[in-house]
C-alpha positions in Angstrom: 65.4 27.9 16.9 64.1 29.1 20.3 65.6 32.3 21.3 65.5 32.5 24.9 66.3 36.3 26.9 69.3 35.1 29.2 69.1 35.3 32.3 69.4 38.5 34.3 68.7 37.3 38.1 69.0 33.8 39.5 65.6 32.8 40.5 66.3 30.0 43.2 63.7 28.0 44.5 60.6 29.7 44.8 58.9 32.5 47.6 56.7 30.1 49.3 59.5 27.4 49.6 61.9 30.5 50.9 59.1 31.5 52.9 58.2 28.2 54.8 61.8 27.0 55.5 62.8 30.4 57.6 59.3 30.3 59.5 60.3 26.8 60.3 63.9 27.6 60.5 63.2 30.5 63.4 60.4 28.2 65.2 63.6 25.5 65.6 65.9 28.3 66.7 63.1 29.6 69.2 62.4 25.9 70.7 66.2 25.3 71.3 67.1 29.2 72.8 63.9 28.7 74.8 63.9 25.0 76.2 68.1 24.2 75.9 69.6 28.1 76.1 71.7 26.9 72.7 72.1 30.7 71.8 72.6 32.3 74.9 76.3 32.2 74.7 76.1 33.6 70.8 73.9 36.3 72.4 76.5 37.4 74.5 79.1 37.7 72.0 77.0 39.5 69.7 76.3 42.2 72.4 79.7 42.1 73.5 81.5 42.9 70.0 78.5 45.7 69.4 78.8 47.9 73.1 81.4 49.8 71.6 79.1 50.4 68.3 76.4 51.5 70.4 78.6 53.8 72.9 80.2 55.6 69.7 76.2 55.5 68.2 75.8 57.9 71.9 78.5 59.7 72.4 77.1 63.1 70.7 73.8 62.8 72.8 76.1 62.4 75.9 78.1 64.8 75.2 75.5 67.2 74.3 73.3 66.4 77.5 76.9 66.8 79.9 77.4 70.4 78.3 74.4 71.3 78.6 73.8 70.0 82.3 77.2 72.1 82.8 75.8 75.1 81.5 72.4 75.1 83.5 74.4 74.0 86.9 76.9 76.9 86.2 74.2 79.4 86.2 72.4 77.7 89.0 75.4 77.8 90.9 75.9 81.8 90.1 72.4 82.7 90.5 72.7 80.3 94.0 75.6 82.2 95.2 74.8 85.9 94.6 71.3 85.1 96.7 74.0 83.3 99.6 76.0 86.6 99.5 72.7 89.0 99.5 71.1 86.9 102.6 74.7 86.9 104.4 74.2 90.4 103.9 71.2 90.9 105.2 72.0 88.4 108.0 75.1 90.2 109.2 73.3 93.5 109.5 70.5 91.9 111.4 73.0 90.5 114.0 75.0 93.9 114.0 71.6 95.6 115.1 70.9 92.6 117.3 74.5 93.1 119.0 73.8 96.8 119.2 70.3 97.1 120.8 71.4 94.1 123.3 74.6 96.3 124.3 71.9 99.2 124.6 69.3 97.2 126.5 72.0 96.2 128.9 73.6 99.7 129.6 69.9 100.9 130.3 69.0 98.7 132.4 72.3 99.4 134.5 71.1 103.0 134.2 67.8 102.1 135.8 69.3 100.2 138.7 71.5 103.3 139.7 69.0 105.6 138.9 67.0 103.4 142.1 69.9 103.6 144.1 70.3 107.0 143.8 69.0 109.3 146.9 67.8 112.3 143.6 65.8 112.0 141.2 67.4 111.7 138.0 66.3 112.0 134.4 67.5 109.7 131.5 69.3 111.4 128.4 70.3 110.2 125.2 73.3 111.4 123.4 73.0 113.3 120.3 76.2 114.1 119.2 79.6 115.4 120.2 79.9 119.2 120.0 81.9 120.8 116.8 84.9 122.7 118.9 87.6 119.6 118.3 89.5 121.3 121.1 86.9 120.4 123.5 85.4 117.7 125.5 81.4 117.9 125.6 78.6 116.2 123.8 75.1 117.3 123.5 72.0 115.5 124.8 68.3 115.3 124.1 66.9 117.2 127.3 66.7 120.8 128.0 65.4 123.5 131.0 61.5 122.1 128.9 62.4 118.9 130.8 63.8 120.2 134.0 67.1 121.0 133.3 69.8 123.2 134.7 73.2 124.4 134.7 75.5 122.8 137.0 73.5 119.2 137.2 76.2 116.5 136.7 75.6 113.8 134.3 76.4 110.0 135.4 76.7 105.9 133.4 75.7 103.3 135.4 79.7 103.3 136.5 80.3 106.6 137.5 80.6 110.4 136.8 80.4 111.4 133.1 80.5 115.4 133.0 78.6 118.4 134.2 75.9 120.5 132.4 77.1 123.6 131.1 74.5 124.9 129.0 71.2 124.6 128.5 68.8 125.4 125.7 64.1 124.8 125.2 65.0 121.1 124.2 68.6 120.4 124.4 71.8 120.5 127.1 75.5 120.9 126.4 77.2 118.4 128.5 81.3 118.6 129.3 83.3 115.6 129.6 85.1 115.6 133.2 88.0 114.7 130.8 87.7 118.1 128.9 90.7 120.4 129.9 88.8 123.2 131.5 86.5 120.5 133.8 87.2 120.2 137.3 85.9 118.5 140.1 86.9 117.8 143.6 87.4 114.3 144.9 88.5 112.2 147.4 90.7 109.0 147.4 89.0 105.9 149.2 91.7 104.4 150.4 93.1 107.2 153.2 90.5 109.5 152.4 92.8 112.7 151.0 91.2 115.4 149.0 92.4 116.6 145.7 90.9 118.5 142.5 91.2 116.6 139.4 91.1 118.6 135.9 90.5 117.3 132.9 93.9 116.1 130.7 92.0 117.5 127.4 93.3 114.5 125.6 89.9 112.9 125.5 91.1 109.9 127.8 92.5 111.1 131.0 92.6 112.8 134.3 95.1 114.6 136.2 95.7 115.2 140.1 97.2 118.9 140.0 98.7 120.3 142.7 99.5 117.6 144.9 102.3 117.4 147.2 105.4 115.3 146.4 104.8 113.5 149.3 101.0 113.2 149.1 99.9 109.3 150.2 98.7 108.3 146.3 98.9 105.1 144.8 98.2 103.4 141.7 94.9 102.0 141.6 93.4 103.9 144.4 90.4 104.7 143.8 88.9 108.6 143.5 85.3 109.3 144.1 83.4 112.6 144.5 84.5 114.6 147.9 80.6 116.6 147.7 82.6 119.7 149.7 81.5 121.4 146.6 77.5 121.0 147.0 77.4 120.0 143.3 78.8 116.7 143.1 76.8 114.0 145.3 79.6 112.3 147.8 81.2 108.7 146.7 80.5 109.0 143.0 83.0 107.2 141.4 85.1 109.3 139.5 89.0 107.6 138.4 90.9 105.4 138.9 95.0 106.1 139.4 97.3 104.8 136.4 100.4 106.7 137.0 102.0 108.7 140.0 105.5 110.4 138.8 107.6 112.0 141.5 110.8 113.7 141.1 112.9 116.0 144.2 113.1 118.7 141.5 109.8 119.7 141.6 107.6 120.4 144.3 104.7 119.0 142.8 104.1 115.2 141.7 102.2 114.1 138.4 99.7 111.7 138.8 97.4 110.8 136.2 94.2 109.2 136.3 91.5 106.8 134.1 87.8 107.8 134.1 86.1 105.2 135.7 82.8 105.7 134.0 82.6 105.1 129.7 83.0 108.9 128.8 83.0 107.6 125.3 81.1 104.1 125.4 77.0 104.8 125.3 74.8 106.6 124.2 72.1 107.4 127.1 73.4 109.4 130.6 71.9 110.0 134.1 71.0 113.9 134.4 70.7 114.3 138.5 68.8 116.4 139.8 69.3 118.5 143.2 65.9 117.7 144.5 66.2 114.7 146.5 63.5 111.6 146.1 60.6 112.3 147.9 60.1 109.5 150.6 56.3 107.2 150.1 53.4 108.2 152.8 52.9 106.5 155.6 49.7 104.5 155.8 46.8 105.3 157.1 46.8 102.4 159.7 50.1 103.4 160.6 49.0 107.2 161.1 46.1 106.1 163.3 48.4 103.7 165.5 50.7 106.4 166.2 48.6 108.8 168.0 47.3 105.8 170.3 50.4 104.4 171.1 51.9 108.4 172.1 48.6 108.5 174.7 49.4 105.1 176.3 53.1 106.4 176.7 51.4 109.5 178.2 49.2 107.2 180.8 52.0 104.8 182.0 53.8 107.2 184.3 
């Protein structure tokens, strides 16, 4: 008898057979996909019923790439905003000293235009400080008796009268207020021309009109400028303006009190007058030489 080992695998027809029907199988599938689009419409099912496979395949490298786009655009953002808030910084204190010298650069050129008007010569201060005595009225400036200063020379804005100078040192003055309560100075009202002393209120914003009778022709908003009857004071200074007049029959004496018309508090640089007046230019010489011919032809006329 023949033994035989039975058979573990089913052969089937052989590898070359296999072989040459799928090579001719997918040349047939390639001609009718190609020239008659047969398999388009199985194409489109296949990918249709496998988007889903492949958008679960890439969900955990989408994912990954969102969290970590979130992460990097976080910190951008952070890193973005603190550099915003450090240039808004430095911004805002660029246009704060932009603000500040253009305020300054205006006042001082108000100061030059009534330093030209002026009939003295007059000398530019800054303000240093306020002085220490909280009871007082008088700031300190940079100019002393090394620069021509004196006692007595009043101080001036580009408005009006500021204050007096009171004391003098090598390189610094002592300036009081004309609001300071122990500052006087006399004036005159525009309107009817009445003279009157005004004194400082001592309240750092004020005048007051002491003295005056009942009576006495003032109004609110007239106008007070300096009288000169002292010889200190140039004439026509502005000095205040009226804001209240209070009379009452009891008393003999009304209460009128008065705004400073220049910015006691407002700037930093003052006028410092002096008493010498400005000096007038010199002829010239052709007008020198006319002058003696035209006095001899007056001379030979008669």
């Amino acid at each position: 008898m023949e033994h035989q080992p039975p058979p573990f695998f089913k052969t089937g027809p052989a590898p070359l057979v296999r072989l040459t029907f799928f090579v001719l199988l997918s040349f047939l599938l390639l001609i009718l996909d190609a020239r008659f689009r047969y398999l388009e419409v199985l194409r489109q099912g296949v990918a249709t019923a496998l988007h889903p496979v492949q958008t679960l395949a890439g969900a955990p490298a989408w994912l990954v790439g969102r969290v970590g786009d979130f992460f990097v655009s976080q910190s951008g953002l952070q890193a973005e905003n603190a550099d915003l808030k450090r240039k808004e910084l430095v911004d805002a204190k660029t246009l704060m000293q932009m603000d500040q010298l253009q305020g300054e650069n205006a006042h001082l050129r108000d100061l030059l235009g009534a330093r030209e008007r002026l009939p003295v010569n007059a000398l530019l201060g800054e303000i240093l400080y306020s002085a220490r005595d909280p009871f007082s009225r008088k700031v300190i400036v940079d100019k002393g008796f090394n620069h021509g200063i004196k006692p007595g020379q009043v101080a001036i804005d580009h408005i009006g009268v500021i204050g007096q100078v009171t004391r003098v040192h090598p390189f610094i003055s002592e300036i009081t207020l004309v609001t300071d309560k122990e500052q006087t100075i006399p004036v005159q009202v525009v309107r009817n021309g009445l003279r009157a002393i005004a004194y400082g209120g001592g309240d750092g914003g004020t005048l007051d009109l002491k003295f005056m009778a009942a009576n006495a022709d003032v109004r609110n908003g007239d106008q007070l400028v300096t009288s000169g009857i002292d010889g200190i004071y140039l004439p026509g200074l502005p000095v205040a303006t009226v804001a209240a007049v209070e009379r009452n029959a009891a008393y003999a004496f009304a209460r009128i009190s008065c705004t400073p018309a220049a910015g006691i508090d407002n700037h930093g640089q003052v006028l410092i007058l002096s008493s010498e007046r400005k000096l007038e230019p010199a002829p010239a010489a052709d007008d020198v030489k006319d002058k003696p011919a035209k006095a001899k032809r007056r001379r030979r006329e008669p």
